[in-house]
N, C-alpha and C positions, 0 to 999 in steps of 0.2 A: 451681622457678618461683614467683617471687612475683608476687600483680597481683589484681585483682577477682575475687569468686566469682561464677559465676551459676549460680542456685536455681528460677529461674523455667521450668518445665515447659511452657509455650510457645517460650519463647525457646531451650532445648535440644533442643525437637524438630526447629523452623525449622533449627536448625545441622548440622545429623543428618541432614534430608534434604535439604539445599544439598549437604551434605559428599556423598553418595550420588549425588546427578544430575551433581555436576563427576569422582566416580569420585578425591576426595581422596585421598591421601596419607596413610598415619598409622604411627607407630611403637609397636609394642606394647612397654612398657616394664615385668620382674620387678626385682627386686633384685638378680637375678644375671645378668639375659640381656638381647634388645632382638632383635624383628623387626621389619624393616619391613613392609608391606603396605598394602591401599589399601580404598576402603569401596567395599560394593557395591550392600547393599538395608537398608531402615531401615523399621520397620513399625512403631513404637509400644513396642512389647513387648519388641525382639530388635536388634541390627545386625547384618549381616554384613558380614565384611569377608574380601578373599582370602586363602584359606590356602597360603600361600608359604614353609608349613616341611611335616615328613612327619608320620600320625597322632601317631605315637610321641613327637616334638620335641615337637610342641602341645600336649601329653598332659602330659610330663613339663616343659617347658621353661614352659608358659603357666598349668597348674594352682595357683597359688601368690594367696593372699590381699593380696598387695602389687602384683595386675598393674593397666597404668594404659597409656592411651593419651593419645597426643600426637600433634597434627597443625595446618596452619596456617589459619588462619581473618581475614579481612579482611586487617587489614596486624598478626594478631597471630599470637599461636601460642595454642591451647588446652592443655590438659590434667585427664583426669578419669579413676576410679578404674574397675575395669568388672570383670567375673568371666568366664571362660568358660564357656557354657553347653552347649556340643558342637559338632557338627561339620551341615553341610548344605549342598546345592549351589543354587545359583542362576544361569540361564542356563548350564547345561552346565559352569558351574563349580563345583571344592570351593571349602567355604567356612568360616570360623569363625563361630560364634555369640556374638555377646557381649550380657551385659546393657547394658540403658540406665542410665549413673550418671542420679543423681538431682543432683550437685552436680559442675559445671565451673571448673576456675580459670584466668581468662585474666590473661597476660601482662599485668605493669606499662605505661601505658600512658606513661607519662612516658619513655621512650626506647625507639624500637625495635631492635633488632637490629640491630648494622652488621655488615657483612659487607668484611671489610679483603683477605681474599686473591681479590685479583679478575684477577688475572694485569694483561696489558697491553691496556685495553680504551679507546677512541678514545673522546673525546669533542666535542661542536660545541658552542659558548653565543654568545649573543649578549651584549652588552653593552648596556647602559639608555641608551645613543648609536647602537645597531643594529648594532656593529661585530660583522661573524661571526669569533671567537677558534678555537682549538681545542686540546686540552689529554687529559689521561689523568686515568681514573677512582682517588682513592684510597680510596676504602669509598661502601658503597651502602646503604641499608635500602629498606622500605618505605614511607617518609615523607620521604626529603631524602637526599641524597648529599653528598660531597667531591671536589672537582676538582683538578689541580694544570695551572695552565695554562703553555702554551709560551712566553709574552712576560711581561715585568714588565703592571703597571701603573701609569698614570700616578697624580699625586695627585688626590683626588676623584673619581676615573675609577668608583669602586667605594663603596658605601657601605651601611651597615646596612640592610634594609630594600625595597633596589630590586628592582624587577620585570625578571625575563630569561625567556631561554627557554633550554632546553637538551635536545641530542641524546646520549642514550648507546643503542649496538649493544650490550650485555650480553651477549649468545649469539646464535645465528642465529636466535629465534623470538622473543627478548625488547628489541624496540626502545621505549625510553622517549625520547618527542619530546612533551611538556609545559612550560607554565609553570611557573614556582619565582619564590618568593621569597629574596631573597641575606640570609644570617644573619648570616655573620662572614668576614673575610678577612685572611689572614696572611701576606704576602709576596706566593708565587705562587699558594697556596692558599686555595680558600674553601669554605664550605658553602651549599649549597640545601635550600627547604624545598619540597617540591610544594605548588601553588596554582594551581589547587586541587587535592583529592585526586586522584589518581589513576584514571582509567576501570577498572572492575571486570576488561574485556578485557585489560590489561598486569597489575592488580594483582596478580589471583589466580595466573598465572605466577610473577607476580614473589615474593609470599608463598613459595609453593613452593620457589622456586631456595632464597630466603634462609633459610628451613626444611633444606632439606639441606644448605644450608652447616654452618647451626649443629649438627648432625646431625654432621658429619665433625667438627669443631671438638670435640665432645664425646666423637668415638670416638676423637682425637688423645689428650686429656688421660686415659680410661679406660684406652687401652694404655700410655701413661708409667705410668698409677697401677698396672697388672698388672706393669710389669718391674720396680716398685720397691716391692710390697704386702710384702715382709718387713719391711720399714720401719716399727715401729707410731708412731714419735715419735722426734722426736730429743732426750728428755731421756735415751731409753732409750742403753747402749752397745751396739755394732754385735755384742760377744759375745752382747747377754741375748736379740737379739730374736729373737721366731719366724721361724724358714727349714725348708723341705722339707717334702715330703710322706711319709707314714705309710702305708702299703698292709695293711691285718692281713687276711691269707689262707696257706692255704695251697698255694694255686694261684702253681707258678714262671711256666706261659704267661703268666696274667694279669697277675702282674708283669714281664715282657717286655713285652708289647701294651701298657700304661699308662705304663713307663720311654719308649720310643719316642714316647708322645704327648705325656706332659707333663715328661719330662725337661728339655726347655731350658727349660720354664716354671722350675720347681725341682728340688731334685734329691731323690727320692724310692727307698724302700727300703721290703722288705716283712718283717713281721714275724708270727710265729706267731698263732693266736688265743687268746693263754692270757694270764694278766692279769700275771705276771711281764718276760713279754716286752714287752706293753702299757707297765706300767711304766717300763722301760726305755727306752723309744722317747720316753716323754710328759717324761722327764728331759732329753731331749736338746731341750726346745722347739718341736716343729713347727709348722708353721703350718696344716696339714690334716690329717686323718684318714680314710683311704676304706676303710669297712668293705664289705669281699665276701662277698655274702649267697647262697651257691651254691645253696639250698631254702628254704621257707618252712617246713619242719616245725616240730612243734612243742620236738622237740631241741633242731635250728639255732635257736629264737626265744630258748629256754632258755639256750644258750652267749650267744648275742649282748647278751641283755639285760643283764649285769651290766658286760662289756664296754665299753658304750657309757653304764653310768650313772657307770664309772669319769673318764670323758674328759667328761662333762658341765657344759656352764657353763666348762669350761677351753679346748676348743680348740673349731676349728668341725668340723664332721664330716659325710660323703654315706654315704648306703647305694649299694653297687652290686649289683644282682643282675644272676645270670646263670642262664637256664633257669626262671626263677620269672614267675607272671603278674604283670603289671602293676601293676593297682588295688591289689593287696592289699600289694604292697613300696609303693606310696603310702602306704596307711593305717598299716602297721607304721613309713614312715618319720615320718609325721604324728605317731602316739604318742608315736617316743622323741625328737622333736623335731629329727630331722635338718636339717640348711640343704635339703638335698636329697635325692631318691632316682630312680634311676631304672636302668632295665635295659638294661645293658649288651652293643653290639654290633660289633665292628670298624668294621661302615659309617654307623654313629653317631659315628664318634672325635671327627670337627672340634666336632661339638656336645657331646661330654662334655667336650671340651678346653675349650672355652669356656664354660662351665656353671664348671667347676674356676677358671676367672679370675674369674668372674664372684660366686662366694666369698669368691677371696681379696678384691678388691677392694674389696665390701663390707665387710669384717672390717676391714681394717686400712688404706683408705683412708678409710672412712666415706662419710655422706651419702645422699643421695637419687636422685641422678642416675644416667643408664644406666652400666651394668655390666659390659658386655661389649662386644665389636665387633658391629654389627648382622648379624644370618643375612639372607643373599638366596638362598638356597637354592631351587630351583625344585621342587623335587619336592612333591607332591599328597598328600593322607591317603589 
């Protein structure tokens, strides 16, 4: 997102408790992942927003120094850095606790957001002679739309600059029946500019829709970029580039349970924990390395560590435990610089699935943007 900072600690509280009393919309954005959720309570110190993944997901999925929310704000979209701070309920709800960034960046204002897949949506204008036209919607933002209307136009009929009105049904809650000024027109097509701005009553809807569009639009290009994240450049040949996953365990279940999840992702095989085998496997160029971390003893830490300073800076790699506490496969993952860690359970798969794209993605599609498909998962910490 490029576009203006705002610094101003007045101005980011006003937004914080707008965003709370409308019950906004926001997507919690890692490097690897992306929930949506919505704000609830905003006190100065703290936001809370609803927790719409399980302790466990928010735990392992949200704890990452790259987490960042995003959500819509006027006719823009925001986005700002924030940390989790734990968990707490508010009005009989669970809840996440996040800090208040100190610095927001809003969206470029110079173009807003169009929104092009708008299906088949009816439109009514009038013409700057009163004539009522009627025509279909071709992209909408929150500052001016594109029409394509049912009839020609005659010559002069239309011109840069004229005052019309115009009716578009958007969704069954979203009717925008406002002034526009006409920008440009090409054929049968032209553009409006709201004029004047739009009533806060339609805006803030309307912000919303065109936030989730862009939202879908982003989780379009993020699963293109997971079906084709082998891909590191096309200077590279289609031999050299990294493909598959790497499994060093030697638990056969858990290589079953993890072939069945992320097999169509890539195609993945497990190899012993011994640095020979390692070897062998990091020859073949993978694209991931998922270390299974069955205890945390100080043996197991002993076997692992050399392990994973073999594969270091070369590939990317997750710790997976099984049977081990939580915080502390964090902290161990923290040390040896894992992408990820986190403890693994059958009824967590869709979320370690997406966790796993949400690597590779980053890794060898680059950038900044979400990483995965958004979790809507309903279940409570």
């Amino acid at each position: 997102m490029v576009g203006n900072l705002i610094r101003n600690l007045e101005t980011i509280t006003e937004i914080f408790m707008r965003a709370c009393e409308r019950r906004e919309m926001l997507i919690l954005v890692t490097p690897y992942l992306r929930f949506e959720s919505s704000f609830v309570k905003f006190d100065k110190t703290e936001i809370q927003v609803a927790a719409t993944m399980g302790r466990e997901d928010a735990t392992y999925g949200l704890k990452n120094a790259g987490l960042k929310m995003r959500f819509p704000h006027g006719i823009s979209f925001l986005e700002a850095p924030t940390e989790l701070k734990g968990f707490g309920m508010f009005d009989g709800r669970r809840t996440l606790r996040l800090s208040v960034p100190e610095v927001m960046q809003e969206e470029d204002h110079r173009g807003s957001y169009r929104v092009d897949r708008v299906g088949r949506v009816p439109v009514t204008f009038s013409t700057p002679k009163y004539d009522l036209v009627t025509g279909t919607l071709v992209d909408v933002s929150t500052t001016g739309a594109r029409i394509y209307s049912t009839r020609d136009f005659g010559e002069g009929e239309f011109a840069a600059g004229d005052d019309m009105a115009v009716t578009i049904q958007l969704t069954d809650l979203i009717r925008i029946n406002t002034k526009v000024k006409l920008r440009h027109v090409h054929g049968r097509t032209f553009g409006v500019e709201y004029r004047p701005m739009l009533d806060e009553s339609i805006l803030h809807p309307l912000n919303r829709w065109v936030f989730e569009k862009r939202e879908e639009d982003l989780e379009r290009i993020t699963r293109r970029g997971v079906e084709t994240a082998s891909t590191i450049g096309p200077s590279l040949p289609l031999a050299s580039q990294p493909k598959g996953l790497v499994l060093v365990s030697v638990d056969a279940t858990m290589e079953a349970t993890l072939q069945a999840l992320l097999g169509g992702l890539q195609p993945l095989r497990r190899v012993s924990p011994t640095m020979p085998a390692l070897k062998e496997a990091f020859n073949q160029r993978p694209a991931l390395v998922i270390y299974h971390v069955p205890s945390l003893s100080l043996d197991e830490r002993r076997r692992l560590k050399p392990l994973v300073e073999a594969m270091q800076g070369r590939v990317p790699f997750l710790l997976v435990g099984t049977s081990v506490e939580g915080g502390a496969l964090l902290e161990l993952g923290s040390e040896l610089r894992a992408a990820a860690s986190i403890v693994f359970n059958p009824e967590r798969g869709t979320f370690f699935q997406r966790l796993v794209q949400g690597v590779l993605r980053r890794t060898y599609e680059g950038g900044e943007g979400p990483m995965a498909p958004v979790e809507k998962d309903s279940a409570e910490p």
